[in-house]
N, C-alpha and C positions, 0 to 999 in steps of 0.2 A: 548469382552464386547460390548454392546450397544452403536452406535453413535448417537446422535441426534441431528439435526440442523434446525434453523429456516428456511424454507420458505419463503420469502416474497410473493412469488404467494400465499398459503393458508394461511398465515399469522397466521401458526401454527408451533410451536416444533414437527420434525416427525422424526419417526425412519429413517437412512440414510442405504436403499438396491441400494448397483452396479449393475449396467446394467451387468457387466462381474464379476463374481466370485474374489477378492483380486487384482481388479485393481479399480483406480477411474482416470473420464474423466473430466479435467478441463479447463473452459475458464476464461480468467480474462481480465476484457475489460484495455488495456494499453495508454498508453501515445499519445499524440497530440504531434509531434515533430517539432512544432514549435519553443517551448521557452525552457527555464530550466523546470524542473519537480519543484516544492515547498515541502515541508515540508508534506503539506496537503494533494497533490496526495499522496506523500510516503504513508500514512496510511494506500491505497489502497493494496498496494504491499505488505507491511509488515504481511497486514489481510492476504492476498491469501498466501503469503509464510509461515506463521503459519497453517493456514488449510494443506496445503499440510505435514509440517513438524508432525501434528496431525496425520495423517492418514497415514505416514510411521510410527511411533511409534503403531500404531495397524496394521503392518505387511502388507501393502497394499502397491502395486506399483501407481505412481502416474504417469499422462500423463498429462501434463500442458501445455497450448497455452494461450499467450498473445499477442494477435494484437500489431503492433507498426502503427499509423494513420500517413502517411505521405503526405495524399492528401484528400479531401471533407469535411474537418470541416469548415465550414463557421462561419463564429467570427459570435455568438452570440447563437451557434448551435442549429440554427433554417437553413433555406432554404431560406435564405434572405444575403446579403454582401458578403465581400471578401472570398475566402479560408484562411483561417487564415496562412498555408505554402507558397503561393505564394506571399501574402501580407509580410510576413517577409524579403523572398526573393528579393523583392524590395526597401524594406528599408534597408538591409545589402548591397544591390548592389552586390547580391551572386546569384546564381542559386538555384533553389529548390532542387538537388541532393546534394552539397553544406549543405546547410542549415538543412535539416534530417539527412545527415550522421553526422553533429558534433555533433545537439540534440540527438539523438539518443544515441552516444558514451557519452554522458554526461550522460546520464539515467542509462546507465550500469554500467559507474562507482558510481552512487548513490547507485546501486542496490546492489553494493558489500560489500560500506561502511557499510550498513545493514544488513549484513549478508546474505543476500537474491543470491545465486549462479545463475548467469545466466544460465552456462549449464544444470542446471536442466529443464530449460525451452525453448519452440519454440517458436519463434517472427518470426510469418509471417506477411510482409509487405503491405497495401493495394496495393500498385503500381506495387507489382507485383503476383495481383491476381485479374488484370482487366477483364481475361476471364470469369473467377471464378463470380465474381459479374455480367458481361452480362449477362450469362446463365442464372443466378438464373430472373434477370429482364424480360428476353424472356419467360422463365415459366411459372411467374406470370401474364405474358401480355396474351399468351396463355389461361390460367386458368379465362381472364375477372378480373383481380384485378387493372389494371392500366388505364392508358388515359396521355396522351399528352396534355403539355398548351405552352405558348410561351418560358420556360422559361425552360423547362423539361421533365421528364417523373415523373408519381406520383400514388404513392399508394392511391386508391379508400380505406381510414380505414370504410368506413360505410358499405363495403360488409364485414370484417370482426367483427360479432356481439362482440365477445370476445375481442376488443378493448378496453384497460385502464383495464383490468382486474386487470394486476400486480399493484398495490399498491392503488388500484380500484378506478381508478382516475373516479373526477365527471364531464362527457363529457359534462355533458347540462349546467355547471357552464362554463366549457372552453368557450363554446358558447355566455354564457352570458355576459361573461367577456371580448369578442374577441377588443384587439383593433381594431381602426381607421386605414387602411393603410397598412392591411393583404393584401396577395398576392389578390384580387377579381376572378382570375378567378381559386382559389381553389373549390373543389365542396364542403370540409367537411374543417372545422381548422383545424382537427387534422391532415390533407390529408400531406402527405412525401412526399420528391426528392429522385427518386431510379438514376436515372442519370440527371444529369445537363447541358446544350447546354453551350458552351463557347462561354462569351461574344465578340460582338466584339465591343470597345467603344472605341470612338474618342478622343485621348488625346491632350493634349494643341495648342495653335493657328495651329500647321502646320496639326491638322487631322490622325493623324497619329494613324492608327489602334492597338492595344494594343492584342497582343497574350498571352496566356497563354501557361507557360512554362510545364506545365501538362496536356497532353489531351489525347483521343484515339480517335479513329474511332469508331463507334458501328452504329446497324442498322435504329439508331434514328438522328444519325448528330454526328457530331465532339461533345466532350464534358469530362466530367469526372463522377464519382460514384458517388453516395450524402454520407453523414457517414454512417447511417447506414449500407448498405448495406453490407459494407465490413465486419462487426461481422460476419451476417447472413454465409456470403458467406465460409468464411476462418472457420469457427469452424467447420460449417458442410465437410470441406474437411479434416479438420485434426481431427475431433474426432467421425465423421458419422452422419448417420440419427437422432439417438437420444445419448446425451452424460450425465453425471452425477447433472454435477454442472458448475453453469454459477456465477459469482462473479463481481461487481463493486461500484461504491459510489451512495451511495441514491439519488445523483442528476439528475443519469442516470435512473430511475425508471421511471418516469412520461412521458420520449419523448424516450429516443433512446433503450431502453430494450420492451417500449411496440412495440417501430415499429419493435426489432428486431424480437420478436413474430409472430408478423403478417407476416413479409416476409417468415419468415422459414417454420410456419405450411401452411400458404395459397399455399407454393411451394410444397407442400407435403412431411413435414419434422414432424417427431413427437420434435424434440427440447429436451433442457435441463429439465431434472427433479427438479430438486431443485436452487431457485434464495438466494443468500445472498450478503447482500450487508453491509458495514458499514456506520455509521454514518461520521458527517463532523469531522474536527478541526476546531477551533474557536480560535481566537486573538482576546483581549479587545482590542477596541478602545474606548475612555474615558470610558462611562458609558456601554457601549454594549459588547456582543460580536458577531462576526462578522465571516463569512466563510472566509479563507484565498484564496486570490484570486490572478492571475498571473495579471489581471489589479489594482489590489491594492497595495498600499503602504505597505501593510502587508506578502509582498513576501518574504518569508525565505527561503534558499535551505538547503541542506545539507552540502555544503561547509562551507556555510556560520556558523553552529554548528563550522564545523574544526576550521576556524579562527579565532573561539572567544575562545578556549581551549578547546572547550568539545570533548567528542569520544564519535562520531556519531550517537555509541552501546547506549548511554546513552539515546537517544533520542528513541530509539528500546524497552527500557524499562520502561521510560515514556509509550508509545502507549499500552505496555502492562499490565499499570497498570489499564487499564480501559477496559470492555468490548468492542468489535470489533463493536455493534450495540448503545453505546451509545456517543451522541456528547460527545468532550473533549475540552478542555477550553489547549491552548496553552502558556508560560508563563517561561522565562528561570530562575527564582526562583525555579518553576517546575521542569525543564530540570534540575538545580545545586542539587537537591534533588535525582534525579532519578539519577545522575551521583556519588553520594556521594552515594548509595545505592549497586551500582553498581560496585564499585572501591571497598566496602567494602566485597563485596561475593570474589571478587576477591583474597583480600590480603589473607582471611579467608581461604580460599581452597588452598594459597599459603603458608602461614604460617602454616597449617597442612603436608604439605611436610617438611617443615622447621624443626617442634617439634620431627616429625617420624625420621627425619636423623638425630637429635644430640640424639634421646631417644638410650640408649644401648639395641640390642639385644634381653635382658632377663629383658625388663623394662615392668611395667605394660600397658603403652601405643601401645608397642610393639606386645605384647601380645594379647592384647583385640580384643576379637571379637565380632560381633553383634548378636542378634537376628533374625534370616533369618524371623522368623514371623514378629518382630517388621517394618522389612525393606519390607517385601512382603505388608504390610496395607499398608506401605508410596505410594509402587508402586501402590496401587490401587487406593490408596485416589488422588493421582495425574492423573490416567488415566479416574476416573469419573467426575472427574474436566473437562478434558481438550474434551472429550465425551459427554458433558451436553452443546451443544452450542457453542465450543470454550469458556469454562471459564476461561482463562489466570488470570487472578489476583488472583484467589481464586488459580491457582497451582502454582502461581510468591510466593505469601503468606505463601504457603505449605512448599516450600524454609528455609525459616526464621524459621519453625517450625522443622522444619531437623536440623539444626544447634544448637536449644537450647534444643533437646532432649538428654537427658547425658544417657541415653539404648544403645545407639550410640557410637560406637570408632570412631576415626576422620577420619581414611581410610577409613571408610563403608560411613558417611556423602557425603564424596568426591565423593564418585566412586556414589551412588545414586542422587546427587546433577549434577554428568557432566550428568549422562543419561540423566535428564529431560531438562538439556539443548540443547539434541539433540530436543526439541519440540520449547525452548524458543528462540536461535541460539543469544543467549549474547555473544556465545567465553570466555564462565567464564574460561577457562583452561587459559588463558590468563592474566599474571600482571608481568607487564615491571617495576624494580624497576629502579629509575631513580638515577641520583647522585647528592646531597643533596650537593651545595655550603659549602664551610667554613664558610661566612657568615651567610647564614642560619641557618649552626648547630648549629655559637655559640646566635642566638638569639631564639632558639629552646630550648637551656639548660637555659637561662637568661628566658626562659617563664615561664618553670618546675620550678624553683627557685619562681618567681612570684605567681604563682598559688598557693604555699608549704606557704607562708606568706600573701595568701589571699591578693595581692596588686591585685583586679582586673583592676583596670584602667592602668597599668602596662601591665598587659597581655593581656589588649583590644588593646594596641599601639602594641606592638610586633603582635599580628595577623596581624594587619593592613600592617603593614612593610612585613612579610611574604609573604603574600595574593598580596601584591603589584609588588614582584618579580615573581608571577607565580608560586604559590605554595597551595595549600589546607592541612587547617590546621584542623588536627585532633585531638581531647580530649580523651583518654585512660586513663584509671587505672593505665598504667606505665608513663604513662606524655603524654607531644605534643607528635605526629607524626607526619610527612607531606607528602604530594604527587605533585609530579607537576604534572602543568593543562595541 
């Protein structure tokens, strides 16, 4: 069946052809290991690991590279301040090797609470693919693209006309709009650092010269990489001259995907064929909402789900209830929703195992079987869902319409309900029942009783009791149930 996916370069739905017959070639721009990852990066990861997981469910091998940036992101990623790694560096009183390897090991284990397998994936490191980025700089120097100022080396973007194409930025706005306090001796705003000189600056009374714990040699002076360059560099080594699909957050569209453009084809590289990227998440703050930000007070990690009860997955299904391209509004009302939703598919596909094992043998349940047509429409109404754009919600949705179809026996629900979770990677196979205190259970039958005499203000207090010990309180047909958090 047909894949299609938006483009952000033509800013059209296009049929998706591999460079390589039943393989696809993936880059996903990753993490700054600086700090913890938030909530909000996740979104990133969770989109490229559903595309991926899409496109093995239509039979295709998948080659995935995710940069890990452990050196040239300068806080404010522009080509001005600190490297945001070595600045940490010096406020933890750690070393910048230090300082990556723990970010870093922090990110993977985010990466798992989401289901998201590392091993499926290569994380090559900027630092060590400083050759890798020379070259590509010496090429480009070769080819007339660059020029030397006090502060670096820098990409000429006005020999490149096709500059701002991707998300068809308005250059002569840029221009108009240039603050007070720009580098002056750039030739163009949009103008990059392909390599940086290290500074050398005099720190407090005694003068004392300040090194930088990141640097090489190259043939322009002591220094290190600018960010971009390390995309350019590392994708084209691990997935060639031209690869499938290049994937990051819409923030990186305007500066670090157009420059990475520019470096790769001005080096003589044909580059990725098709850009997608996802929208932000957003946290209300009072009346707004606002992109979640590592300098903000709206920093959530994924830990931080764990230590307030939820599972993680919960928040995996959230993300998925929204298209990958449109902004999401962040909200653990939200998240308590998505996790109740969530725990519910669960019990459902567990308590179908439950019915089949106490049903005898020669019982109708037992018995039943499906309509292999009824079940073949399911499969496809799901794989034109997930084919049309990544349309996750519309096949999250499809789910729930599996479940209330009674054409269906409960073994065939199951067994079609786990495939597609090989697309969604919730881990529905998965429900831990936990063990229900005595207290609990007898305020659990004291609800039932409650509920049966219509005392609701009764049964609003017992919630509250329950809810209070760490327990989610369910309303069925056969009374409360509960689940702890």
């Amino acid at each position: 069946m047909d894949i299609y996916l938006h483009n952000t370069y033509t800013n059209t739905d296009e049929l998706f052809t591999p460079i390589q017959k039943g393989v696809v070639s993936m880059y996903n721009c990753g993490p700054t290991v600086y700090n913890y990852a938030h909530i909000g990066n996740m979104r990133s990861f969770v989109f490229a690991d559903t595309l991926r997981r899409m496109f093995e469910w239509n039979g295709y091998t998948v080659k995935q590279i995710m940069n890990i940036t452990d050196v040239g992101h300068l806080v404010g990623d522009g080509d001005a301040g600190e490297d945001k790694v070595e600045k940490m560096a010096r406020a933890a009183g750690k070393t910048a090797a230090e300082v990556t390897l723990f970010y870093t090991d922090a990110f993977m284990k985010d990466l798992e609470a989401l289901s998201i397998n590392p091993a499926h994936i290569t994380f090559p490191k900027a630092t060590e693919h400083i050759p890798e980025q020379i070259a590509m700089i010496q090429d480009l120097e070769e080819k007339g693209f660059t020029y030397v100022i006090s502060d670096g080396v820098y990409f000429d973007t006005a020999k490149f006309p096709d500059y701002g194409k991707l998300g068809h930025i308005n250059l002569a706005g840029l221009e108009d709009g240039a603050r007070i306090g720009e580098n002056n001796e750039k030739r163009n705003l949009t103008d990059f650092a392909l390599w940086k000189f290290s500074p050398r600056v005099p720190l407090g009374e005694d003068n004392i010269i300040e090194k930088r714990q990141q640097e090489w040699e190259s043939p322009w002076g002591v220094g290190f990489p600018g960010w971009h360059i390390e995309c350019s560099a590392m994708s084209i080594k691990y997935l060639g001259d031209e690869f499938d699909i290049h994937t990051g957050g819409i923030d990186h569209i305007p500066v670090h995907h157009n420059n990475e453009i520019a470096q790769a084809v001005c080096s003589g590289h044909r580059f990725t064929h098709y850009w997608m990227h996802n929208a932000f998440l957003n946290i209300r703050t009072g009346n707004e909402q606002v992109k979640m930000a590592k300098s903000g007070d709206n920093f959530i990690r994924v830990p931080t789900l764990t230590e307030q009860g939820f599972d993680p997955l919960a928040y995996r299904y959230l993300l998925l209830t929204s298209h990958y391209s449109s902004p999401m509004e962040f909200s653990f009302e939200a998240l308590k929703g998505a996790e109740t939703a969530l725990k519910r598919l669960r019990r459902t596909l567990h308590d179908f195992d439950t019915e089949l094992s106490a049903s005898s043998a020669d019982s109708p349940m037992r018995r039943a079987t499906s309509d292999e047509h009824i079940l073949a429409q399911y499969r496809q109404k799901f794989t034109e869902y997930i084919n049309k754009d990544l349309d996750i919600p519309k096949a999250l949705a499809l789910i729930w319409e599996v479940l209330k179809d009674t054409q269906l026996c409960d073994a065939d629900k199951k067994s079609l309900i786990l495939s597609f979770d090989m697309v969604l990677g919730l881990n529905l196979h998965i429900h831990q029942e936990a063990e229900i205190p005595l207290e609990v259970q007898a305020m659990i039958l004291e609800r039932n009783t409650a509920r049966e005499n219509k005392d609701f203000a009764l049964s609003d207090s017992l919630r509250t009791q329950i809810e209070s010990l760490g327990f989610e309180v369910l309303d069925t047909s056969e009374g409360t149930k509960v689940e702890k958090r």
